[in-house]
TORSE-97996 format. One line per 3 residues: number of its first residue (from 1); their letters; for each residue x, y, z of N, C-alpha, C. Coordinates in Angstrom, 2 decimals. Each point is the difference from the previous one (the first is absolute). Layout:
REM TORSE-97996
NUM) A) X Y Z X Y Z X Y Z | ...
END
This chain:
REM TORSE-97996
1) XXX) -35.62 71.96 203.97 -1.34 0.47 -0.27 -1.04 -0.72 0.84 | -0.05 -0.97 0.39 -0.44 -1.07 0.61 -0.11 0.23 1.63 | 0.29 1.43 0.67 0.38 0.49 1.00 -0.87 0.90 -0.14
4) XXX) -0.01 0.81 -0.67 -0.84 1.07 -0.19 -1.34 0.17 0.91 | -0.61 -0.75 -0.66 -1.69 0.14 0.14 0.17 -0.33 1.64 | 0.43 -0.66 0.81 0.58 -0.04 1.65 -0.07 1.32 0.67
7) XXX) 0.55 0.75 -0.28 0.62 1.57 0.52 -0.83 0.54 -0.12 | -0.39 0.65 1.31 -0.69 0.72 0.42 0.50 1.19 1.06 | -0.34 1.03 0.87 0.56 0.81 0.86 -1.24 0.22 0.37
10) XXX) 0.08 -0.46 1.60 -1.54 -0.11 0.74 -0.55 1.86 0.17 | -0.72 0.15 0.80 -0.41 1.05 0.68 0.88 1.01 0.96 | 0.12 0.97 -0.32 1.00 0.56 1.14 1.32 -0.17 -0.14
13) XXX) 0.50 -0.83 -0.66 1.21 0.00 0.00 1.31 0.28 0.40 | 0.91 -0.13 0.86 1.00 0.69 0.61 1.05 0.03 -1.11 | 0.97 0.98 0.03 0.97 0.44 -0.91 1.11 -1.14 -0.05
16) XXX) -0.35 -1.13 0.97 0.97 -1.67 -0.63 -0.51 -0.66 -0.78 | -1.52 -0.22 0.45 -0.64 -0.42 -1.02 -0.10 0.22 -1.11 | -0.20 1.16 -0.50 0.13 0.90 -0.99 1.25 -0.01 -0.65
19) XXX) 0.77 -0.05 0.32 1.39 -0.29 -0.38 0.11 -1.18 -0.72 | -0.29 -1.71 0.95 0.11 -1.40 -0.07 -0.78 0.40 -1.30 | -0.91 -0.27 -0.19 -1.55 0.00 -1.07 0.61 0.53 -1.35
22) XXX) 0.91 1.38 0.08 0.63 0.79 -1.21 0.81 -0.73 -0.43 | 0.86 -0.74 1.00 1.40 -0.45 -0.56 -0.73 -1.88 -0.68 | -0.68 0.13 0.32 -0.73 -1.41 -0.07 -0.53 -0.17 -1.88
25) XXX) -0.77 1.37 -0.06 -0.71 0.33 -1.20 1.48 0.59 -1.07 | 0.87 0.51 0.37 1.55 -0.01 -0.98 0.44 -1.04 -0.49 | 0.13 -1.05 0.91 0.65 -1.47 -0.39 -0.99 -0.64 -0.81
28) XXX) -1.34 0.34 0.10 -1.02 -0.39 -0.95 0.07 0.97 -2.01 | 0.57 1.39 0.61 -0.05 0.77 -1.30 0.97 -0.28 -0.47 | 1.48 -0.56 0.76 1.04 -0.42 -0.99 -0.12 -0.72 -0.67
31) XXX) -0.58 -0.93 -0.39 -0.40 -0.94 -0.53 -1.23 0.38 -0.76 | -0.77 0.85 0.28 -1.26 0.18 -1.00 -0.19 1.22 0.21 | 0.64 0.94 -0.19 -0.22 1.77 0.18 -1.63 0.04 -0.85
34) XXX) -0.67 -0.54 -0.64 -1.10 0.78 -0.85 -0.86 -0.56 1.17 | 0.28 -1.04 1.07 -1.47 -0.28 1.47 -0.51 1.31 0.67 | -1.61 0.11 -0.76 -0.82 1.01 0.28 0.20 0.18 1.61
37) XXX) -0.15 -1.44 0.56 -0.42 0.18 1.49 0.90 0.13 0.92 | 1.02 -0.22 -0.18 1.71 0.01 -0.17 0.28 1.28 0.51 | -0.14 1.10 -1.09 0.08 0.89 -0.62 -0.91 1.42 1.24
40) XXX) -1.09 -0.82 0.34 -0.85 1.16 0.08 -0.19 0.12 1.63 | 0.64 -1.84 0.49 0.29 0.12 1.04 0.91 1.02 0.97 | 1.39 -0.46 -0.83 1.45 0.52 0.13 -0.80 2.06 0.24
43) XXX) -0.25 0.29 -0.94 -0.72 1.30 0.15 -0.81 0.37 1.25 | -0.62 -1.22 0.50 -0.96 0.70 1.05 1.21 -0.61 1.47 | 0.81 -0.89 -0.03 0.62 -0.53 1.18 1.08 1.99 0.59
46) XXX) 0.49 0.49 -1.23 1.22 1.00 0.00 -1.06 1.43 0.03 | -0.90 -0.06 -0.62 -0.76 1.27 0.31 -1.54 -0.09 0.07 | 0.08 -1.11 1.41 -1.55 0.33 0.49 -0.35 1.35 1.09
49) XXX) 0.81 0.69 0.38 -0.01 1.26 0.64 -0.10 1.09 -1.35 | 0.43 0.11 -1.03 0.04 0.90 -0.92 -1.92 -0.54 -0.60 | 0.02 -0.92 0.04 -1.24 -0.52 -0.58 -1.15 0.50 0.81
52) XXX) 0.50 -0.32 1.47 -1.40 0.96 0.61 -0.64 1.30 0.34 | 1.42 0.70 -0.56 0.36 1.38 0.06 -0.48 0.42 -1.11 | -0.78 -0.76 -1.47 -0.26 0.63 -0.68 -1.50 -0.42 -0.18
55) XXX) -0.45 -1.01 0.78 -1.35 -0.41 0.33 -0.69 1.07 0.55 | 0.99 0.28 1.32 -0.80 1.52 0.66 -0.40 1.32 -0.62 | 1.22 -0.14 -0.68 -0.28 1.15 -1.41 -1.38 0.20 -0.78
58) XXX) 0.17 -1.33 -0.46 -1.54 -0.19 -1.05 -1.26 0.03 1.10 | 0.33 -0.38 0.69 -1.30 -0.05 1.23 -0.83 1.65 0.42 | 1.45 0.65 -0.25 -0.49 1.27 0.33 -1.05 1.25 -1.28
61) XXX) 0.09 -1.05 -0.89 -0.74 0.17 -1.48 -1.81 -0.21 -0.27 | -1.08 0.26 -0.88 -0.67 -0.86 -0.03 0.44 -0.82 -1.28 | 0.57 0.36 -0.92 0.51 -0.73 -0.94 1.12 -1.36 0.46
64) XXX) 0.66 0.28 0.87 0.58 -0.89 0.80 -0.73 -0.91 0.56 | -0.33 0.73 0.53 -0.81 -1.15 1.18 -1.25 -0.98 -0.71 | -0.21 -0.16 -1.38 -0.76 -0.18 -0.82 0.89 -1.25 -0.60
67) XXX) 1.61 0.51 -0.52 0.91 -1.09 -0.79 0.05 -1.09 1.13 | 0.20 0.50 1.23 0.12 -1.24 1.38 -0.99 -0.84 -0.14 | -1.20 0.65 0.09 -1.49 -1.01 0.32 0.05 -0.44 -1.38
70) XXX) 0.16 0.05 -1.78 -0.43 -0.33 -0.75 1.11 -1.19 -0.63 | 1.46 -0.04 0.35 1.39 -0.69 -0.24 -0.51 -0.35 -1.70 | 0.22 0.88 -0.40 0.01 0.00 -1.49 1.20 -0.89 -0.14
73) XXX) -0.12 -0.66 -1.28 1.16 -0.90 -0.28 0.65 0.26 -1.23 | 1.41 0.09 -0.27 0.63 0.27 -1.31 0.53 -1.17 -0.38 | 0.05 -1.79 0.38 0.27 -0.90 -0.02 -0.18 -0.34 -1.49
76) XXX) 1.16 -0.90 -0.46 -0.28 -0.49 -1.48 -1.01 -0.52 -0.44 | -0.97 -0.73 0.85 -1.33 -0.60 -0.80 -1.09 1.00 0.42 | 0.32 1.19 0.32 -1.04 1.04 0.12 0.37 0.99 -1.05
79) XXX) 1.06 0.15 -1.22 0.34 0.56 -0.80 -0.60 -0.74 -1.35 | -0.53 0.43 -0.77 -0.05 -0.11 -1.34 0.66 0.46 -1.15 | 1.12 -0.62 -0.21 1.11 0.42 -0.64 -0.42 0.69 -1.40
82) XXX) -0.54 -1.13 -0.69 -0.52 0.40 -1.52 -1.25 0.95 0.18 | -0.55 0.24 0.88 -0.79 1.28 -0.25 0.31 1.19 0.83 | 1.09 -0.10 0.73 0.62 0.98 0.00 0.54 0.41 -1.63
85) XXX) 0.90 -0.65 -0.16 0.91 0.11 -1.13 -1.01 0.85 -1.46 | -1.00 -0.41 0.33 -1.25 0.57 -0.97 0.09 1.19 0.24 | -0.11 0.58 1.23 -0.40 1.65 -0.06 1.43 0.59 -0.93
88) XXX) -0.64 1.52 0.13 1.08 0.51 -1.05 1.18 0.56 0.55 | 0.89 -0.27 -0.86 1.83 0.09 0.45 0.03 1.53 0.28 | 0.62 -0.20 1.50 0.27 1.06 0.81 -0.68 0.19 1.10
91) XXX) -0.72 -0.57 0.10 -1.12 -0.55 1.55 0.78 -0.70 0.66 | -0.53 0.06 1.13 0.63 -0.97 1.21 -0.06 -1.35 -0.57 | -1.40 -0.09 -0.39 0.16 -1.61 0.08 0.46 -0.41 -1.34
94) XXX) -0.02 0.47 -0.67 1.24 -0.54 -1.38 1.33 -0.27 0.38 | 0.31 1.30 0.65 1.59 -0.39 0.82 0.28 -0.85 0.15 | -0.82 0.02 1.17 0.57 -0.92 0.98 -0.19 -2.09 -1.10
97) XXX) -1.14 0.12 -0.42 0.15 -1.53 -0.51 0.99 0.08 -1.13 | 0.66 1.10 -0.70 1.07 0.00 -0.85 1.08 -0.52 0.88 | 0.35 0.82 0.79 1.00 -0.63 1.39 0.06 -0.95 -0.24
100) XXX) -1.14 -0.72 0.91 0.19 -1.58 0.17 0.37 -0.74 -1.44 | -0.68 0.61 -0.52 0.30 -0.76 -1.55 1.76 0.10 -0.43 | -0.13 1.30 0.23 1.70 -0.12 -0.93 1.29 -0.35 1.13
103) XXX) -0.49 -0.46 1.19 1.40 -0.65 0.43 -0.08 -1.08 0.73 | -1.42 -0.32 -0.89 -0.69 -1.54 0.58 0.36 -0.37 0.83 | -0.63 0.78 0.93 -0.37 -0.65 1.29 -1.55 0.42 0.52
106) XXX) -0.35 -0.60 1.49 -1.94 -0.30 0.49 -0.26 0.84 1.15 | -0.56 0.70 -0.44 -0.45 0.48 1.31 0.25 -0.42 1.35 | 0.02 0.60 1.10 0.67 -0.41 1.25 -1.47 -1.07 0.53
109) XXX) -0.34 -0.96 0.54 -0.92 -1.10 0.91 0.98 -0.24 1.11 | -0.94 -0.29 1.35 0.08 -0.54 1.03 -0.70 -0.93 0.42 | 0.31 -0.89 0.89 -1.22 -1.04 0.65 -0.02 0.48 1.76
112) XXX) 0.50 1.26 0.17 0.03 0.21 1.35 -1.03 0.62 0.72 | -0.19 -0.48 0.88 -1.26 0.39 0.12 -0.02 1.39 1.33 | -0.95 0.96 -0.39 -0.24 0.87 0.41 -0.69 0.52 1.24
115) XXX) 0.81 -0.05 1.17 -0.83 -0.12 1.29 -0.40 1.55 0.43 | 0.76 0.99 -0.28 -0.42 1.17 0.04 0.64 1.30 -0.87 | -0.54 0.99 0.59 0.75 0.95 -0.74 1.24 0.10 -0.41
118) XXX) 1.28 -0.10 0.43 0.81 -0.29 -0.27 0.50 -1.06 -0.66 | -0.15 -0.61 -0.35 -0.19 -1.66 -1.14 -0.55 1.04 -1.16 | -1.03 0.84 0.21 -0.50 0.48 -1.31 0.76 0.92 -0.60
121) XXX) 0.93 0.73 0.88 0.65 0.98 -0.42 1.30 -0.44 -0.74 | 0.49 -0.90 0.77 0.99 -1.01 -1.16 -0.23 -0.69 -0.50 | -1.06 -0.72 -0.33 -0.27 -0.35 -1.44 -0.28 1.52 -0.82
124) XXX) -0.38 0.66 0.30 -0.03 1.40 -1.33 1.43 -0.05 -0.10 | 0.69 0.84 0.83 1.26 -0.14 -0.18 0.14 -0.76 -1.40 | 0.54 -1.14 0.78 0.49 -0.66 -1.41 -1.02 -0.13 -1.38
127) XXX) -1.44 -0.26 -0.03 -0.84 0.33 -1.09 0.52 1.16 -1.14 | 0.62 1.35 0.79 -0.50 1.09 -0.41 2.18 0.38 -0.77 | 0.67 -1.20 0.20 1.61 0.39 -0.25 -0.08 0.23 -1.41
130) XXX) -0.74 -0.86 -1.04 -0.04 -0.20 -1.34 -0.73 1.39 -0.43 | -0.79 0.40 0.43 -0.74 1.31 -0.17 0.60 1.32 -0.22 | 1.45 0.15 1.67 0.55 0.60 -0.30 1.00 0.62 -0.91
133) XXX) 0.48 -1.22 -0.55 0.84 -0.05 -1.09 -0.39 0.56 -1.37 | -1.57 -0.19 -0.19 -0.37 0.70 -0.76 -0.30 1.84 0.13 | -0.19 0.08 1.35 -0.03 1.45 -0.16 0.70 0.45 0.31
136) XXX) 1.04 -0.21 0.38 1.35 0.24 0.38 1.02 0.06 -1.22 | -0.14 -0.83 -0.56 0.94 -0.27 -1.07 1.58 -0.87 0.27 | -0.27 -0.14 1.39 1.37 -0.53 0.21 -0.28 -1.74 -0.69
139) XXX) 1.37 -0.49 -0.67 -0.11 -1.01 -0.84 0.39 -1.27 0.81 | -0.25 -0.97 -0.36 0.13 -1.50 0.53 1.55 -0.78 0.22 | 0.92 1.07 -0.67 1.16 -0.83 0.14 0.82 0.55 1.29
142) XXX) 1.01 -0.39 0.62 0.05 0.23 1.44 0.26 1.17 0.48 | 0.56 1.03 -0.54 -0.19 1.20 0.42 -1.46 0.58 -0.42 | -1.09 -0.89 -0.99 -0.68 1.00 0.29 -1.07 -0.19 1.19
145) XXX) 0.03 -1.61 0.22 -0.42 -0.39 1.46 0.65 0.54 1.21 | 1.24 0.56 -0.24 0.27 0.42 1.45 -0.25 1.38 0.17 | -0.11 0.98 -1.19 -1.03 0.87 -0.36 -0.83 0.17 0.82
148) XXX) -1.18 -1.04 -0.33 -0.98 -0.07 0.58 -0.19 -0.34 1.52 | 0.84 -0.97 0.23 -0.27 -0.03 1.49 0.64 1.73 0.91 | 1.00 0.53 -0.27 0.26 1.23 0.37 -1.09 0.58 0.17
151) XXX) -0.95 0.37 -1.04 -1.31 0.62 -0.14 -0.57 -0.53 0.70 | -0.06 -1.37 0.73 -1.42 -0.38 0.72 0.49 0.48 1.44 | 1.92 -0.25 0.25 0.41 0.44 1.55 -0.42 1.34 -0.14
154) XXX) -0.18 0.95 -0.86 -0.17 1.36 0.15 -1.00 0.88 0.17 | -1.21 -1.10 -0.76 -1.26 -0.14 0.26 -0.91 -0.25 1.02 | 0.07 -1.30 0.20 -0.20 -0.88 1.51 0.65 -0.47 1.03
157) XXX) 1.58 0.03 -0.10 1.05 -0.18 0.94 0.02 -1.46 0.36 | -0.17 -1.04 -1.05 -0.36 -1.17 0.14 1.68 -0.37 0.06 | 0.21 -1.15 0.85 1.06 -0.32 0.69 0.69 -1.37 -0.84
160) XXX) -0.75 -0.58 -0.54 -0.03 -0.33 -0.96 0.95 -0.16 -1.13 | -0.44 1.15 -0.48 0.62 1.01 -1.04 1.80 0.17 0.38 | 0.30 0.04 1.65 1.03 0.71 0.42 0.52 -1.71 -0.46
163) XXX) -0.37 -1.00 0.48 1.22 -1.40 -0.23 0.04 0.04 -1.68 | -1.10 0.09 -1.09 0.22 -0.74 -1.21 0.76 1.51 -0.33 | 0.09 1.42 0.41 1.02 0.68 -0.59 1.14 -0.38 0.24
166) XXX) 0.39 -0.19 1.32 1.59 -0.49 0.20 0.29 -1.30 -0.52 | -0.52 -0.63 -0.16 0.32 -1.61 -0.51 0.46 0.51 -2.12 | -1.15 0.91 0.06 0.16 0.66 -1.33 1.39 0.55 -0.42
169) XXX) 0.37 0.96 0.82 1.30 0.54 -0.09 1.07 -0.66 0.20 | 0.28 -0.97 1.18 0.86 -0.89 -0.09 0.39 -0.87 -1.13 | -1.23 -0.05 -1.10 -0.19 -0.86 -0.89 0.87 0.60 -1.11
172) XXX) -0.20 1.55 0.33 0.58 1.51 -1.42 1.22 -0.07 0.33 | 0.22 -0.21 1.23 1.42 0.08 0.30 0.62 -0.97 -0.28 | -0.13 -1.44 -0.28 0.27 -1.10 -0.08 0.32 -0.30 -1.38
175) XXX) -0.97 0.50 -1.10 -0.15 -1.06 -0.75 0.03 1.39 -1.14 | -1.04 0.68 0.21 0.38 1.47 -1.01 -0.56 -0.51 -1.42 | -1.51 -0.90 0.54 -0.57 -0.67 -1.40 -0.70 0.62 -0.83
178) XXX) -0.81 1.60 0.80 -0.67 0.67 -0.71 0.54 1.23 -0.92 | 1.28 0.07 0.18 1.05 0.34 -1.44 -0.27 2.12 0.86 | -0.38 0.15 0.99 -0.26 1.28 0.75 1.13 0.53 0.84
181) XXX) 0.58 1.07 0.02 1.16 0.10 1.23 -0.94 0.18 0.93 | 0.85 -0.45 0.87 -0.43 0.33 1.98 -0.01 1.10 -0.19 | -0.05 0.94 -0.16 -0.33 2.01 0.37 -1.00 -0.20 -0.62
184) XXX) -0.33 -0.59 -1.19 -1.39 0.22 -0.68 -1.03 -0.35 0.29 | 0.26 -2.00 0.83 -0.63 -0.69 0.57 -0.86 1.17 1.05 | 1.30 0.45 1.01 -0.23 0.54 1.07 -1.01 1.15 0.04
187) XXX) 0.14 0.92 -1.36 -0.29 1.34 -0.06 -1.72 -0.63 -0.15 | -0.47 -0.95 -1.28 -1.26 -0.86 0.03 -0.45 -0.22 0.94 | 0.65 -0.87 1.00 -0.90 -0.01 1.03 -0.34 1.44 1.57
190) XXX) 0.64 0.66 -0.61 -0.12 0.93 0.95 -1.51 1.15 -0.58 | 0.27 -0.37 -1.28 -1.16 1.09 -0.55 -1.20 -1.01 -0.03 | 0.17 -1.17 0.29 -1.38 -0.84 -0.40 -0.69 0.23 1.49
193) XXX) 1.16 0.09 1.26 -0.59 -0.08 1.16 -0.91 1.66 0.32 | 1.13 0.82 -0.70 -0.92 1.27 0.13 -0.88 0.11 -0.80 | -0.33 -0.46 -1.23 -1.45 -0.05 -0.15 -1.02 -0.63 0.57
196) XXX) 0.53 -1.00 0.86 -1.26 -0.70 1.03 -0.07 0.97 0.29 | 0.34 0.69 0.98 -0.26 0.35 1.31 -0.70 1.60 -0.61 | 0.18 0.34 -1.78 -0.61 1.09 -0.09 -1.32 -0.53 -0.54
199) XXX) -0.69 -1.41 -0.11 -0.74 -0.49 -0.87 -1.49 0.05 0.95 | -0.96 0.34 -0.56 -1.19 -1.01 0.95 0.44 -1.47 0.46 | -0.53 0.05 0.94 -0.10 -1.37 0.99 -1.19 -1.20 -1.38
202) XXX) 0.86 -0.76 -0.33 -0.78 -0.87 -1.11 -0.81 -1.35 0.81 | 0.61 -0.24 0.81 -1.31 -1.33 0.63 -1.22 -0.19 0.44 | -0.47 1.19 0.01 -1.28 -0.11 0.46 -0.91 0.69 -1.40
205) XXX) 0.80 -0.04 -1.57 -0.33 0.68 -0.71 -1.23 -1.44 -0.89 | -1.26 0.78 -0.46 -0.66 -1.38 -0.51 0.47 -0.08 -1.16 | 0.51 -0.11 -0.36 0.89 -0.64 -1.69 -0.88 -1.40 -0.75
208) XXX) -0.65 -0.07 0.57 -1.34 -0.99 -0.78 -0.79 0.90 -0.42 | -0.12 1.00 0.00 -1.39 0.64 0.15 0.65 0.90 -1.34 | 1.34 0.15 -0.29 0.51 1.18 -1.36 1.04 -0.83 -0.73
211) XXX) -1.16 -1.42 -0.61 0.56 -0.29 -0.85 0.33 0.82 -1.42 | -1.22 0.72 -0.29 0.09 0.49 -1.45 0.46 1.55 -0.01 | 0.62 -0.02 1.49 0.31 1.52 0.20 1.41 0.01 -0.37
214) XXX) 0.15 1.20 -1.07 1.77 -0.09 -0.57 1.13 -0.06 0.64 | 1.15 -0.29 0.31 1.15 -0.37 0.78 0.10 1.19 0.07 | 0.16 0.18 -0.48 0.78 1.99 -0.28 -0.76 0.65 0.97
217) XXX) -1.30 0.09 0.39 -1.29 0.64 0.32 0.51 -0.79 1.53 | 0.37 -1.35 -0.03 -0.49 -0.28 1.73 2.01 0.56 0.51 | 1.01 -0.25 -1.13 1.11 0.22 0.92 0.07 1.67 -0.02
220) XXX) -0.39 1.03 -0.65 -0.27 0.96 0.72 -0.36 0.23 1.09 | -1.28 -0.38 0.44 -0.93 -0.14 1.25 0.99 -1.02 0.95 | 0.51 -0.92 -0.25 0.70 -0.81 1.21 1.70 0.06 0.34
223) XXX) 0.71 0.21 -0.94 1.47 -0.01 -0.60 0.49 0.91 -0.07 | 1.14 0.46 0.62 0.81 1.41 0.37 0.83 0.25 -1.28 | 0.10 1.34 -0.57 1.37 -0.42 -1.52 0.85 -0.63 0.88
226) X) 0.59 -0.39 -1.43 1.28 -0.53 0.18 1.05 0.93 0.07
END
């Protein structure tokens, strides 16, 4: 852990660098998988090309080009858990602080600091994983995380997504802890990926702004059936 806060990946980056820096920030998550910066690094070292590919996207927006200039933050000390938790059950923001509540765990924080657009786009990224789960419905135990990452390769094509699925499956194949057959495993993640890819594009979505707007109401509008 004591390594961490060190690591950085300069400007420009070449695809060794990028590489060195990833494998650098792993040997840091083996040891502490919950390191925000760790975490959010590893994300931008493997898909800073997917990251700028969706910068250009929002750019081409005025609503976009608005989330860029304004880097809204979904960071844990920008959440108010207990008044979320106040509004009324079935809102976003009840959800989501039930979430955190019932499988106690904190909102995602970073100390990394944000040199441009892309820094901003992965920190949402990861800000916005806990979110999905709520409108998604996919659940916290490991198939329903690998669930979810399917949905984000299918969604955003985050590369990401492609190592913690295979590390995932190797794991189903291995160990067979989540009590699921492999066809079922398999058939799950194949429908989680085609609902990305049938879903609105969720990162550039303001999800601060519909807290008291009903889950039901925003995963219509954002979330493909199942």
């Amino acid at each position: 852990m004591s390594d961490a806060p060190t690591l950085s990946l300069p400007d420009n980056a070449s695809l060794f660098t990028r590489l060195r820096v990833a494998i650098q920030a792993l040997k840091v998550l083996e040891h502490d998988p919950a390191n925000p910066t760790c975490g959010q690094l590893l994300n931008i070292c493997l898909d800073l090309n997917v990251y700028a590919s969706l910068v250009q996207q929002l750019q081409r927006s005025e609503e976009g080009r608005r989330l860029l200039s304004e880097r809204p933050s979904l960071q844990g000390k920008e959440l108010d858990l207990d008044a979320l938790e106040r509004l009324p059950e079935g809102t976003l923001g009840h959800g989501v602080a039930r979430y955190f509540r019932d499988n106690k765990i904190f909102p995602f924080t970073t100390t990394l600091e944000l040199k441009n657009d892309v820094d901003f786009i992965g920190k949402r990224y990861r800000e916005t994983h806990d979110l999905l789960h709520v409108l998604t419905g996919y659940g916290t135990d490991v198939v329903g995380e690998m669930e979810l990452q399917a949905y984000a390769l299918g969604n955003l094509g985050i590369r990401t997504a492609v190592l913690i699925l295979l590390f995932g499956t190797l794991g189903q194949l291995k160990d067979r802890q989540s009590g699921v057959a492999l066809s079922a495993y398999l058939r799950r993640l194949r429908a989680a990926y085609r609902r990305g890819r049938a879903s609105q594009q969720f990162l550039g979505f303001r999800f601060e702004h519909h807290w008291e707007t009903p889950v039901a109401t925003l995963r219509a509008q954002l979330v493909a059936p199942c």
